[in-house]
N, C-alpha and C positions, 0 to 999 in steps of 0.2 A: 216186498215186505214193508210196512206201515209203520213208524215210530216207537208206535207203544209195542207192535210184536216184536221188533228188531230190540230195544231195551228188555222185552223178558228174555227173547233168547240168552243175550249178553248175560242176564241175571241167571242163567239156569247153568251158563259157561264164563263163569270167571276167569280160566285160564285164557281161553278166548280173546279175551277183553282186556285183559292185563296187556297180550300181545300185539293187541292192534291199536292199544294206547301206546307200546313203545313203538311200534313201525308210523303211526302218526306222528309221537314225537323226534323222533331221524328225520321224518321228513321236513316237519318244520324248521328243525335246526340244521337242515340242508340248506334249505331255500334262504334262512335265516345268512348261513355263510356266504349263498353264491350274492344275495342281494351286498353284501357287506364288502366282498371281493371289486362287485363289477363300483360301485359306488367310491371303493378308495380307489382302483384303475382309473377311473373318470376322475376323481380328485386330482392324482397324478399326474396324466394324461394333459388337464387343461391348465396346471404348469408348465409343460413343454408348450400348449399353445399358447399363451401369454406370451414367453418367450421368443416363439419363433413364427407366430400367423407376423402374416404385413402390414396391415391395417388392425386400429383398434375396435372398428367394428367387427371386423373378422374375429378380433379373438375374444370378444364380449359373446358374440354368438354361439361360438366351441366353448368357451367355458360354461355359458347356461345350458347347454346340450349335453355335456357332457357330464355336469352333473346333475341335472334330472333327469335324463334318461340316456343311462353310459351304457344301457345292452345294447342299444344301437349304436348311440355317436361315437365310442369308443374304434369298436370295428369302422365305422366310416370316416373317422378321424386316420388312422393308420392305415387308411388306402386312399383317402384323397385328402386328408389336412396339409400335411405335408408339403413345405415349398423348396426345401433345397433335397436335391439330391448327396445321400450322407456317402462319404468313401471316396470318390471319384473323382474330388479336386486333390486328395493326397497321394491318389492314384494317378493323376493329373500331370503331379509337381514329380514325382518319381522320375515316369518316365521319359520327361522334357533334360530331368537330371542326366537321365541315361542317355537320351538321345543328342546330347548338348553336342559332340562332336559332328552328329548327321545334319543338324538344321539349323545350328546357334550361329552358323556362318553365314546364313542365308540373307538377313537381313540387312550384314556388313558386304555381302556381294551384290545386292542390288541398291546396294549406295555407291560404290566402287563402278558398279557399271552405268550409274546415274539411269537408274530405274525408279525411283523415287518420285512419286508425283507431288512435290511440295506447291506445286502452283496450279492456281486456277482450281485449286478442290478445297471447298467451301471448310474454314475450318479444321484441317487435316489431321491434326493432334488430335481432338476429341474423336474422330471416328479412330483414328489409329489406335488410340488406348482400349475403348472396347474391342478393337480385332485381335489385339495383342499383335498385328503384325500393320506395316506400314501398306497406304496406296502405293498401285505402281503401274509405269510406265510398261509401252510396249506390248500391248496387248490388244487383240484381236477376238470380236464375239460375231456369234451366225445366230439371230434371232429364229428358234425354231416355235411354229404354230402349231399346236394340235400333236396328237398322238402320230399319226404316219409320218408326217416330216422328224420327230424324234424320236423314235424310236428307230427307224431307218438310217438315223443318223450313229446313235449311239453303235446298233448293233454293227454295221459298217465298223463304226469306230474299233468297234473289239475285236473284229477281223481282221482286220491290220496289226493290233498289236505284235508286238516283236521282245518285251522284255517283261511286264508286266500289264495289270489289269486289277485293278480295284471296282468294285462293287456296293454300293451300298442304299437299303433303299428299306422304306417303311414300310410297304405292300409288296409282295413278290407271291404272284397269283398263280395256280398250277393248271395254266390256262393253254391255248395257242398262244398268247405273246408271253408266257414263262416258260413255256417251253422252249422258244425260238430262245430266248437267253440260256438258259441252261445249255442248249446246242452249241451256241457261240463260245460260253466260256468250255465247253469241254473239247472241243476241237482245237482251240487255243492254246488249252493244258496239254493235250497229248501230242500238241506241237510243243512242248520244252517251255511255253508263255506262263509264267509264275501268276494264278489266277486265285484274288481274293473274295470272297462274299460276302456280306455282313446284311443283315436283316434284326427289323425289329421284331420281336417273337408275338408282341401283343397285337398289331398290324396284321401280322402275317401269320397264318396256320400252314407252312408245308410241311408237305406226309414225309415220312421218312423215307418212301422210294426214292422222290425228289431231291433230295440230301446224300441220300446215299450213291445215286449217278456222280453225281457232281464230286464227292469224294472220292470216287473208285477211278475217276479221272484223275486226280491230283489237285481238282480245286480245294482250296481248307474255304470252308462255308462256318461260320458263327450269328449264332442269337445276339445282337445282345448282351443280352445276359439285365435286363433292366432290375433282378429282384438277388442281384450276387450283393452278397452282404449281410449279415447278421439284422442290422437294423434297415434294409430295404424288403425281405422276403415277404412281406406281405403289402409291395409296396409299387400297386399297379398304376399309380396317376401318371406317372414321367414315362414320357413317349421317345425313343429317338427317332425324329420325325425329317428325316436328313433325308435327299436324294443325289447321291453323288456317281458320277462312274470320270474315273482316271484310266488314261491310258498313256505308258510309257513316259509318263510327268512331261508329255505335250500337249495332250488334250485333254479336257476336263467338261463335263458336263452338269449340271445344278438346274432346278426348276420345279414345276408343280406335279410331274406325274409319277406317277408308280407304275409295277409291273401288272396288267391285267388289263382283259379284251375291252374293258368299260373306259379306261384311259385309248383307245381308239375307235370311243363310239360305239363299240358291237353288242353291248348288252342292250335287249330290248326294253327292258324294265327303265333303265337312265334315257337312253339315246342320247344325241349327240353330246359331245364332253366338247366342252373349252376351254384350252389349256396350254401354257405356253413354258418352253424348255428355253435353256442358253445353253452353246457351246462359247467355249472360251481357249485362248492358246496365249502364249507367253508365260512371263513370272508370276502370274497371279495361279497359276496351274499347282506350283508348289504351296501356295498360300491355300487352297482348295484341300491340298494332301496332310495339311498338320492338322487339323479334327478328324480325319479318318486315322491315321495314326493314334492320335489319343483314344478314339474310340474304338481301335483293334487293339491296342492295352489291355482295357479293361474288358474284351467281349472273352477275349483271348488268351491274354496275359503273355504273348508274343509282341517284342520289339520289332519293328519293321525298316530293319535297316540298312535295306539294299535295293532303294528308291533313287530316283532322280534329283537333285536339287538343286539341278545349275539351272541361273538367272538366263534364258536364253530369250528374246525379244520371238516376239511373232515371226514367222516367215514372211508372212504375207508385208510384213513393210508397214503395214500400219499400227500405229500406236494410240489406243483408247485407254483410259486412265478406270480402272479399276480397286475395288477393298473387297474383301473376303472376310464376311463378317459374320462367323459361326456363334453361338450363343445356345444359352441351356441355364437349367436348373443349379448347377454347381460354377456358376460363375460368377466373383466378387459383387457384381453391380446386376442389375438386371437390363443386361445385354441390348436384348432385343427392344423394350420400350425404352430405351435413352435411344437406340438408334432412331427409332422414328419417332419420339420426342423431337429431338434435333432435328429433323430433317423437317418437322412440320413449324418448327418455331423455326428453321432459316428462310421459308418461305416468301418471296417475295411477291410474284404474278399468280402462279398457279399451282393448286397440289391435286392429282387425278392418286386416286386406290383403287384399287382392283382385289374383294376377296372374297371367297366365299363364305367364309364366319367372320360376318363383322359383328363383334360382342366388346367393344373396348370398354376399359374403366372410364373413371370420371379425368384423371389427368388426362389421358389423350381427346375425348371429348371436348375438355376447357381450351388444352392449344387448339383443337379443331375451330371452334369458334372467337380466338384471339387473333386466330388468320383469318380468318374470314372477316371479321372486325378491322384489320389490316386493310381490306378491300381482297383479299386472294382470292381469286375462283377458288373454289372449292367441287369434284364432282367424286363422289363414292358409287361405287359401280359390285355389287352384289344381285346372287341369282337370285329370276325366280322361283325354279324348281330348287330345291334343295334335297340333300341326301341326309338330313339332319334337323326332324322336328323342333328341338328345343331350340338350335341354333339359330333355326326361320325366324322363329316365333319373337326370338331376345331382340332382331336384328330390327324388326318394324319397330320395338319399342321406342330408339334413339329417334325416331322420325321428328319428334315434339320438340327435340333439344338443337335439332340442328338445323331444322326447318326454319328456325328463328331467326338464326343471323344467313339466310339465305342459300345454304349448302346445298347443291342438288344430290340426291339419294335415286342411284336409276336400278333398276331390277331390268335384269338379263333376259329376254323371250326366248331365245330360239335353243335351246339347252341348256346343259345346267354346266355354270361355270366354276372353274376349279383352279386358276390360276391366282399365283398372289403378286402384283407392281405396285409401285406404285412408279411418279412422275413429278418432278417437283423444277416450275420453272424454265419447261421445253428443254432441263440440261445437266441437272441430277438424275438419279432414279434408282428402283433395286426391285431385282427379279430373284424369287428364291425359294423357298419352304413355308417363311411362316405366315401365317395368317394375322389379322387383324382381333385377336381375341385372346384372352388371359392364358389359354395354353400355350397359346406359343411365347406371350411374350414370358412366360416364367416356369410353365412346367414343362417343356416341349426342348430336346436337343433341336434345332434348328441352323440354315445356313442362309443367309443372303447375300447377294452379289450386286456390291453398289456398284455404280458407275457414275463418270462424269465427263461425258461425251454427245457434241453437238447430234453428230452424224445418230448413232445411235438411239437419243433420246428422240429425235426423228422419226427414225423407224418404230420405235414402241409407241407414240404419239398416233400413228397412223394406223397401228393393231389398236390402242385402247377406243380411236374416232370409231372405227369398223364395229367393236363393241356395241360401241354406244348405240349406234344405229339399231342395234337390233336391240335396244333397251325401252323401257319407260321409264319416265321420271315418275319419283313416286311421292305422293303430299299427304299431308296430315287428315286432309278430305277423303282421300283412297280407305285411310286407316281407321276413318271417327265410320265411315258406311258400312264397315266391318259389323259394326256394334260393340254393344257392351263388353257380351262376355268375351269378344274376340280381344277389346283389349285387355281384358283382366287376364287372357293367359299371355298376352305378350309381358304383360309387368310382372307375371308369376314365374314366365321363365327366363327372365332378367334376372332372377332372385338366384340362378342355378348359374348364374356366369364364369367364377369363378374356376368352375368344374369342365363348362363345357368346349 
C-alpha cells in the first residue's frame, strides 16, 4: 500500500487511526522511558566508576561510555568494570575471627620454634605484610616438570593420605586425568580420609554425574561460588585461579596446571604443554592451608577446623626458606603487583620470567626497564603458540618498550608454555599461579610460592636454561616484517589488557 492509499484508508477509518496513533504513542513513550532509565543507570553507574576504577584514565573511559552509550557499557561495566571483589574481605575478617583459636597460634609457634626466616631474605617485612603470614624456616621443595611428573606425584600424594585431603583447582576436566582424581579422592573418602574439593565454576563446567560420584562417596565438593552476593550476581571477571592440593598439612602442592589430558600433553589440537608444579613440606604447608580455608568460607560457608597446624620442619633435614604468598581482588593492597614490583626493583644481576600472558601495565614495564638501566640481565620467556588470541597479539606489542634498554623477549618453539617463575639474582624466585598480566595481578584469586634458596634457585635456573634453548629471541625487526596491520592489531589489543 502506497502513501496516498494508506492515508485514504486511515480517512475512510478513523477509529483505526485514532488507535494506531495511540499504540504509536506507547511506544514512543516506551522507548522514551527505557532511553531515560538506561541513560540515568549509566549516569549512576560512572559515579561508582570515578569512585572505584584505579587509574584515571580508566575511569575517564567508563564514564564517557557509559554515558553515551550505557545499553552496552552499563552491562559490561557490571561484568568486567569492577576491581575489588565486594563481601569477601568481611567474609574474610569473620572467619579468621572465628578461627583465631585454630591458626592465631601458628605464627607465635613458628617463632618459638625459630622457624622464622628473618635472615638472608631480601627485605622480609615488606613480603611478610603482603602474605599476611611470615617466611619460614625448614622447609623442603621437589621441583616437578611437566604434567606426568605432577600429577603422579600429587595423585600418589592422595593415596597415602590418612586424615585429610584438600583440593583445589581452577580447571577440573571430565577427562582420563579427572577421572584418575575423582578415583583418588573417592577411594580415600570411603577409607574414613576427610576429602575436600573446591573448583572455580567459571574455569570448570563438571556435569553433575562427576559431582555427584564424588558426593555419594563422602567427598563435599564446592563452586566457588565467584557470583554469591547481592552485588557480585552478575559479576563474572574474578576468577579463583588457585591450584592447590594439601595433604594431611604435610604436603602441599601449588604451580601451573590444572586438571585435564592437555595439562599432559594428550590433546592433539595443543600438544606438548610446558608446565612446572612444586611440592613443598614443612611449615610453609600450613601457610598454603589459610587461603583454602578462607576460600572454603566463602565457597561453603563451613569453618574448617579440624586441620593440622603444627609448625613441624621437613623430614627430610633440609631447610629452604619459603613465603606463601596468596593474593586476589579483595585484598587491602594489590598483592600480587607489589610482590613483583619489589622483587624487580631488589634486583641486582639478573631477573628471568617465565609466562604465558605477558600483558603488564605501565608500572611494571618502567621497573622492567629501571633494571635494566641498572645494568640487570633481563630475559622474558613467553610462548609461541598461544591458547589466547588477544593475549598473543597484546604480548608482541611491549617489544618496542623493552627492546630499548636491551631486555631479551624469547618465544617458546617446541609447545605451548604454560608455567609462571620467575628468577631474581640466581637466589630469589616464585613458582605459582599467576601470570604476568592485570588478571592476575588484580582480578584473579592467586597463590605464589616465593623462595630463597641457593640450592633451588639452581635447579629452576637449569629448567628455565633448558627453556630457553628451545626458544627464540624475538626483536622489534621479527615485529616491523609482520607489517602494518599486524601491528595495528597488536596495539588494538593492548587496548583490551585490562580484561584480559
Amino acid at each position: 500500500m502506497d502513501e496516498t492509499s494508506q492515508k485514504s484508508w486511515l480517512d475512510r477509518h478513523p477509529r483505526c487511526a485514532a488507535l494506531i496513533g495511540k499504540r504509536g504513542t506507547k511506544r514512543r513513550r516506551l522507548i522514551a522511558w527505557i532511553v531515560l532509565i538506561a541513560h540515568v543507570t549509566g549516569a549512576l553507574t560512572s559515579v561508582q566508576a570515578i569512585m572505584e576504577t584505579r587509574t584515571s584514565q580508566g575511569a575517564v573511559a567508563w564514564v564517557a561510555t557509559l554515558n553515551t552509550i550505557p545499553y552496552v557499557a552499563v552491562p559490561a561495566y557490571w561484568v568486567f568494570g569492577r576491581t575489588k571483589f565486594n563481601g569477601y574481605v568481611s567474609e574474610r575478617r569473620t572467619g579468621l575471627a572465628m578461627a583465631a583459636s585454630v591458626w592465631e597460634d601458628f605464627p607465635d609457634q613458628l617463632r618459638r620454634e625459630e622457624l622464622v626466616a628473618r635472615d638472608d631474605w631480601h627485605q622480609p617485612m615488606v613480603m611478610e605484610k603482603l602474605a599476611r603470614m611470615p617466611a619460614t624456616l625448614g622447609n623442603d621443595a621437589e621441583l616437578l616438570i611437566d604434567g606426568d611428573q605432577t600429577f603422579e606425584s600429587i595423585f600418589e600424594g592422595i593415596r597415602q593420605a590418612q586424615d585429610y585431603v584438600l583440593v583445589q583447582f581452577y580447571i577440573i576436566k571430565d577427562d582420563e586425568v579427572g577421572q584418575e582424581l575423582k578415583e583418588c579422592l573417592i577411594e580415600r573418602a570411603e577409607a574414613g580420609v576427610k576429602c575436600r574439593l573446591m573448583y572455580d565454576e567459571i574455569g570448570s563446567r563438571l556435569p553433575k554425574a562427576y559431582l555427584s560420584e564424588l558426593k555419594s562417596a563422602g567427598v563435599d565438593a564446592y563452586a566457588f561460588n565467584t557470583t554469591k552476593g547481592s552485588t557480585n550476581r552478575f559479576q563474572i571477571n574474578f576468577r579463583n585461579h588457585r591450584k592447590i592440593v594439601i595433604v594431611d598439612g604435610q604436603h602441599a602442592w601449588v604451580g601451573g596446571l590444572n586438571v585435564g589430558k592437555e595439562y599432559k600433553g594428550l590433546d592433539p589440537d595443543i600438544g606438548y604443554w610446558r608446565d612446572t608444579h612444586l611440592k613443598v613440606t614443612g611449615p610453609v604447608v600450613q601457610c598454603v592451608q589459610v587461603p583454602f580455608v578462607e576460600d572454603w568460607q566463602w565457597a561453603s560457608g563451613e569453618l574448617l577446623s579440624d586441620l593440622d597446624w603444627t609448625a613441624d620442619p621437613a623430614a627430610s633435614g633440609v631447610s629452604r626458606r619459603f613465603l606463601c604468598l596468596p593474593s586476589g581482588p579483595a585484598d587491602e593492597f594489590e598483592t600480587c603487583t607489589l610482590f613483583f614490583l619489589q622483587a624487580i626493583n631488589s634486583a641486582k644481576e639478573s631477573i628471568w620470567i617465565a609466562s604465558p600472558y605477558f600483558v603488564p601495565d605501565e608500572q611494571l614495564v618502567s621497573a622492567l626497564q629501571l633494571a635494566a638501566l641498572r645494568g640487570v640481565e633481563i630475559k622474558i620467556l613467553v610462548p609461541m603458540k598461544t591458547d589466547n588470541k588477544l593475549v598473543g597479539l597484546s604480548a608482541w606489542s611491549y617489544l618496542k618498550e623493552l627492546e630499548v634498554e636491551g631486555i631479551g623477549v624469547y618465544r617458546y618453539t617446541k609447545g605451548f608454555m604454560h608455567h609462571k617463575v620467575m628468577l631474581v639474582d640466581d637466589h630469589y624466585g616464585s613458582i605459582g599461579t599467576a601470570n604476568f598480566d592485570n588478571r592476575s595481578f588484580r582480578l584473579n584469586f592467586e597463590i605464589s610460592m616465593g623462595f630463597a634458596d641457593d640450592d633451588l634457585a639452581q635447579q629452576v635456573k637449569a629448567m628455565l636454561t633448558e627453556d630457553l634453548s628451545h626458544s627464540t629471541l624475538t626483536t622489534t625487526k621479527d615485529l616491523d616484517e609482520k607489517g602494518y596491520w599486524f601491528n595495528f592489531l597488536t596495539r588494538s589489543a593492548r587496548l583490551m589488557a585490562p580484561v584480559q
